[in-house]
N, C-alpha and C positions, 0 to 999 in steps of 0.2 A: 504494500500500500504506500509505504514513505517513496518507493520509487517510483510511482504514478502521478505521486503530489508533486514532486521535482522534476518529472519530463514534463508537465503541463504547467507547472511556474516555469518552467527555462525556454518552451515554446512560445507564453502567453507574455512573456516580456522578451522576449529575445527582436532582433532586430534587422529585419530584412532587411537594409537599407531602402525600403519605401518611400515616400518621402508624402505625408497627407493632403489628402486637399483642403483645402483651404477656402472660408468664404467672406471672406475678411477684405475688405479693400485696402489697397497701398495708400503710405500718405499721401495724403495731397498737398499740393505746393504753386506757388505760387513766384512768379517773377519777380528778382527783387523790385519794388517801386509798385509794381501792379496792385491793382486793388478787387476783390473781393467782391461781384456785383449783389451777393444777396446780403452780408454783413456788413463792407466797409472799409474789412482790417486789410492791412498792408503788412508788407516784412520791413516795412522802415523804423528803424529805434524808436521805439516809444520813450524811454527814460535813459539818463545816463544812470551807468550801476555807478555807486559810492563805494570804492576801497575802505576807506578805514571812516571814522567820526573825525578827522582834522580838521574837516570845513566848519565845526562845530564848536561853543563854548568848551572850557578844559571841566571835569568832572570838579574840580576845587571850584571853577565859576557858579557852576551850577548849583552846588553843594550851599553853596553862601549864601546862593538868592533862594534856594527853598527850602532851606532849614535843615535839613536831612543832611547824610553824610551819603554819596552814590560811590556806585563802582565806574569802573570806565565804560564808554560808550560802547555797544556792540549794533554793528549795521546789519538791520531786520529787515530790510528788504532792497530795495534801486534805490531809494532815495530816501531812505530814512535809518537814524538810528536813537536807539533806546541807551536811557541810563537808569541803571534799576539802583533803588534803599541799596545800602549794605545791610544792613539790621533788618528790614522787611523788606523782599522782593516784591511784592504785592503794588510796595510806593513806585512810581517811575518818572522820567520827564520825557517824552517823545519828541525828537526833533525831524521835520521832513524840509529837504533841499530839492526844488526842481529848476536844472539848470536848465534844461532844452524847452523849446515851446513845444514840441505835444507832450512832453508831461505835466507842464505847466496848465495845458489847455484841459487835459483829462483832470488834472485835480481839481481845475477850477468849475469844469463840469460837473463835475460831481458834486460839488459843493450847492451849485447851483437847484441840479436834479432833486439835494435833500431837504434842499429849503430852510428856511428859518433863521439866515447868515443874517446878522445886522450890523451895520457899522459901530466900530468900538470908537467912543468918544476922548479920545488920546491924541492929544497933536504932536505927539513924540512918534508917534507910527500914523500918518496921514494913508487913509486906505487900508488900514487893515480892519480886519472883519473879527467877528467871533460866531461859531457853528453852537449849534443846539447842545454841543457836546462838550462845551466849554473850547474846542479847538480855538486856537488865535493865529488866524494869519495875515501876510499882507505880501504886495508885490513891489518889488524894492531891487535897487541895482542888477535891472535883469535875469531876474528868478522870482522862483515864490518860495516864500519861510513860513513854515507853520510851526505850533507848537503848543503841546500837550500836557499839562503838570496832572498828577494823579497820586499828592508828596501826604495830603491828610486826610482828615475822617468827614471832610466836609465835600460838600456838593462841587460837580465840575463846574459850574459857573462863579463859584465860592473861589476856585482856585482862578478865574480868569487873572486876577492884578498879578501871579506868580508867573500864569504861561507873561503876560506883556512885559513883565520884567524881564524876563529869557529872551524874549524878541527883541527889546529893547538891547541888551546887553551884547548878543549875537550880532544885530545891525551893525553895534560900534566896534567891532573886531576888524 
């Protein structure tokens, strides 16, 4: 019997070189520049990636203006990076850079799509905004600077004077 079970596992996986078929489509692609006629998208750069946080406040900047003591900056996506509490990761301050205009255009659409941006009344940041989420950004020596405190126990719009402080600060770097 054990030799029955072992000819019919060594058949039942063994390996003709057959090779399956398949009913799966290849990717699709698209020429660089060309566009998309039922979505839009193109293969042209949407964002510049961000290497490191150096375009960014130093972790001791930040640390001063929102109380907390943070760790160093880690870059969480193309154009953003985070600086978490050392003592509670939970606190953070998000910073986002869009240097190129479509990702300048996409975050600004988006902002738009979410509704409820109102101009932040600060003549130290002329044009920036705040989103429903306490986000604070503004468009300034060709980019957009947004920026996100999350450092206490209080509401994001609580923390707005914290994010404009960090925009504030970041501007004059």
């Amino acid at each position: 019997m054990l030799a029955f079970v072992l000819l019919f596992t060594g058949v039942a996986c063994s390996d003709d070189g057959a090779t399956p078929a398949s009913t799966e489509a290849g990717p699709s692609t698209l020429a660089p520049g060309a566009t998309n006629a039922i979505t839009g998208d193109t293969l042209d750069t949407q964002t510049t990636f961000m290497a490191d946080c150096g375009q960014m406040p130093t972790p001791a900047d930040l640390s001063a203006i929102v109380g907390i003591p943070l760790d160093i900056g880690r870059v969480i996506g193309p154009t953003s990076c985070e600086f978490l509490g050392l003592n509670d990761q939970s606190r953070f301050v998000a910073l986002n850079l869009y240097l190129d205009a479509p990702g300048q255009t996409s975050f600004l659409e988006e902002q738009a799509s979410l509704g409820g941006s109102v101009a932040l009344n600060d003549l130290s940041l002329q044009g920036a905004m705040v989103a429903t989420n306490g986000l604070v950004y503004v468009t300034a020596n060709g980019a957009v600077y947004s920026v996100l405190t999350m450092v206490n126990d209080t509401t994001p719009a609580e923390q707005v004077p914290l994010s404009v402080t960090v925009l504030q600060r970041w501007l004059a770097l």
